[in-house]
Steps between C-alpha positions, in 0.01 A plus 500: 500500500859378586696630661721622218241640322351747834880627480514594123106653561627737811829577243270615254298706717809626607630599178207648367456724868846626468616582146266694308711358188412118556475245290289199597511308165909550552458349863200244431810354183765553781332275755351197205853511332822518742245476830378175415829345408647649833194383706520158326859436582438568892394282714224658670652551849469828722817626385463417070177701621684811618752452170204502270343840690828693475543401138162669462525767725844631269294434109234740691785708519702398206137600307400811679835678401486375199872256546261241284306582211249378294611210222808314709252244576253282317144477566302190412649398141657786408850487560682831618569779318839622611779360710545612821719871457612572894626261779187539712292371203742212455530397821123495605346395193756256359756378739360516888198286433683180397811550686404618854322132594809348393697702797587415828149660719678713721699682192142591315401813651821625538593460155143618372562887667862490374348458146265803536796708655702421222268495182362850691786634533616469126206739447713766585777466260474542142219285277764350296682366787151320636456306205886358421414379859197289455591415153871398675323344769270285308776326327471071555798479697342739772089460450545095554769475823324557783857525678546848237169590689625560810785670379288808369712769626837336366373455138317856512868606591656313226246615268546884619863481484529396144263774423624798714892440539669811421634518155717792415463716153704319282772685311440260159922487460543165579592191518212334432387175586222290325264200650151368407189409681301224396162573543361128419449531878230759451341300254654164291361700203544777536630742226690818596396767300526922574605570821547854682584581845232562830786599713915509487535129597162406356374404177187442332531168247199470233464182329470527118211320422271549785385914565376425842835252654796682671765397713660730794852474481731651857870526359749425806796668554804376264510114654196520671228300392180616287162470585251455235094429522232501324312849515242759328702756349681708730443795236798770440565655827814666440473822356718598197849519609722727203826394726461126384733400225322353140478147511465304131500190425742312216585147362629323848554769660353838696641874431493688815549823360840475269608178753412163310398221750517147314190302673553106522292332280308748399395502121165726428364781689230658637432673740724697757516780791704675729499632853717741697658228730712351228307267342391421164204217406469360185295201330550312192269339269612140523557481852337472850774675659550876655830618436630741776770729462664693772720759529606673832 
């Protein structure tokens, strides 16, 4: 027995001795899925030694308390069943395992326990919030630069403050102002179709021709950039709000109550929503866009 393998045996005993909860099958897919691609990219020295037992020591963890769950990884031929839906699952099952050997050494174990304290600690806000982060997170431009790696805490920040900046009620009078996402970043087909909102700045984007394909949309303030990623649906979180003004949609344009908003190229509708910060979403049939409008 290798070494490796006597340190995912004792993690297993360890697992099953402390959580009466465990899953072995979970842990035994863990360690033949992301542990061998993280054991295969170190180079077998003392210290990619203690890398590879803190990485295990944290999935015991990650598993006990249930942070990852059965069907984010792939066992044999089977591919997954889900994407990973919180940072912690993310990070561990997707991201750490190719990325850490590409770090400096000294910055691996640091940067391993500020991924649990940070996927951890976004257990304690609201579900919602958890998976815009790992869906956010797992975007291209972050999952393949090693550089965004090490820069956890300043694109958890970024990510946060596009999400939780405080928006006021909006008073619906005016002026507004109208831009458009283009959400051929999520996906170069995809097809906005009905769309309703998870949160005041955050909107749920289904595509029209596929049930189970959904894009997470964070709406910056007015000139603040939008954040959109591919997601499961983020499901209607805000409760019914009898304040918000009727929102319809017309030829080119958007009636915000009695106030018609022309939309730029817009032609046919189909879908839109409101939310109490002052926006309005809508989608149109012959276009990849998202048209936001805004009012203060």
């Amino acid at each position: 027995m290798t070494d490796l393998e006597a340190l995912a045996t004792h993690h297993l005993r360890e697992g099953e001795r402390r959580f009466s909860r465990w899953d072995g099958a979970l842990f035994e897919a863990l360690v033949l899925g992301p542990g061998k691609r993280l054991a295969g990219n170190l180079d077998g020295s003392e210290a990619s030694l203690r890398i590879f037992e803190a990485w295990l020591g944290l999935v015991v963890e990650a598993i006990g308390l249930g942070y990852i769950r059965p069907g984010v990884v792939g066992e044999g031929e089977t591919p997954r069943a889900r994407r990973p839906e919180n940072l912690v699952e993310l990070l561990f099952v997707d991201v750490l395992p190719d990325k850490l050997p590409t770090l400096p050494v000294e910055t691996r174990l640091g940067l391993l326990a500020k991924a649990w304290n940070l996927g951890e600690g976004l257990f304690g806000e609201p579900p919602w919030l958890n998976l815009c982060v790992a869906a956010a997170m797992a975007a291209p431009s972050t999952s393949s630069n090693p550089g965004a790696l090490l820069d956890l805490e300043g694109r958890l920040l970024k990510i946060l403050d596009a999400a939780l900046a405080p928006r006021a009620r909006s008073t619906w009078k005016g002026p507004f102002s109208v831009r458009t996402v283009d959400l051929r970043e999520v996906e170069s087909a995809f097809l906005p179709g009905r769309v309703h909102f998870g949160a005041p700045t955050l909107v749920c984007v289904h595509d029209r021709k596929r049930p189970d394909l959904a894009a997470g949309v964070l709406l910056g303030a007015r000139g603040a950039p939008n954040l959109a990623f591919r997601s499961p649906c983020l499901a209607d979180k805000i409760e019914a709000d009898p304040s918000l003004p009727t929102v319809t949609l017309g030829q080119g344009v958007v009636y915000v109550s009695d106030t018609r908003v022309p939309l730029p190229h817009w032609k046919r509708g189909h879908s839109v929503a409101a939310s109490r910060a002052g926006l309005v979403v809508a989608t149109a049939l012959d276009s990849q866009r998202l048209w936001l409008v805004e009012s203060p």
